[in-house]
C-alpha positions in Angstrom: 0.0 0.0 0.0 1.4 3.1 -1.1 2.9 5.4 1.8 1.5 8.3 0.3 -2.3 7.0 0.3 -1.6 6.8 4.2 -0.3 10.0 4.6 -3.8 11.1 2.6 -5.8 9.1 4.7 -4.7 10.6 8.4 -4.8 14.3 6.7 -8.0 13.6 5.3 -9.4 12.3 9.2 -7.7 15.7 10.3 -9.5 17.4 8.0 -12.9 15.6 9.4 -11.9 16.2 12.3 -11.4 19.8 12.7 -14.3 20.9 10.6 -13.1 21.7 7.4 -14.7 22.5 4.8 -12.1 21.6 1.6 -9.0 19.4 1.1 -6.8 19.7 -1.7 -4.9 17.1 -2.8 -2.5 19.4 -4.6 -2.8 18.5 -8.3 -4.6 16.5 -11.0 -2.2 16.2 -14.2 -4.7 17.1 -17.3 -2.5 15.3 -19.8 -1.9 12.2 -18.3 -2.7 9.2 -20.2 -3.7 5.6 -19.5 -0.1 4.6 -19.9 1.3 7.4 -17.4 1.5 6.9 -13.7 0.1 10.3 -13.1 -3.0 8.8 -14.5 -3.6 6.3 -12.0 -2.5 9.3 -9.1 -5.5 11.7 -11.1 -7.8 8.3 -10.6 -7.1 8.0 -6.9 -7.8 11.4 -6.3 -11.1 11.6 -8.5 -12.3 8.7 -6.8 -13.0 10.8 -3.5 -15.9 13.0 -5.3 -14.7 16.5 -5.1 -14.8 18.5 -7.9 -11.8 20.2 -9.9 -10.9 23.6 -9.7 -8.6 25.0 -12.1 -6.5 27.5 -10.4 -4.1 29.1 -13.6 -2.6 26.6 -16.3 0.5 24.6 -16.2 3.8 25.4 -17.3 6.6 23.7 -17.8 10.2 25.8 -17.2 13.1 24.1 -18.2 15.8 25.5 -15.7 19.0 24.0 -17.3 18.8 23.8 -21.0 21.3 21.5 -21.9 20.5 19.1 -19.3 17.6 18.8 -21.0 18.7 18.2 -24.5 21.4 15.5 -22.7 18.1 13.7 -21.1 16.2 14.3 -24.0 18.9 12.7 -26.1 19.7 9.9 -23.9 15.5 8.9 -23.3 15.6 8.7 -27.7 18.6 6.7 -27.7 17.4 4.2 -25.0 13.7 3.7 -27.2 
């Protein structure tokens, strides 16, 4: 059983506990596919019945540009 489910669960009966009224599971991954593993996290957190609130878009920022063309190299060699 994941560690992080756990960790969900107490904060979630801390939540209950203490009244409040939202809990934000910080995140659901829009482009996910069935193949990605961010896919089965988006499932797991849809499967609690909230609703999703789109706070701004995503971005993606590359920080070090040619580590980036190194990994992205390296991840087209290895297919």
């Amino acid at each position: 059983f994941p560690i992080l489910h756990l960790c969900f669960h107490e904060a979630i009966k801390y939540a209950k506990k203490n009244n409040f009224k939202y809990f934000d599971f910080g995140g659901y991954d829009t482009d996910a596919t069935p193949t990605d593993q961010t896919y089965n996290i988006n499932i797991f957190k849809k499967n609690f019945g909230g609703k999703l609130v789109s706070s701004y878009p995503s971005m993606n920022v590359t920080l070090n540009k040619p580590l980036k063309l190194l990994m992205d190299f390296l991840l087209k060699i290895k297919k």
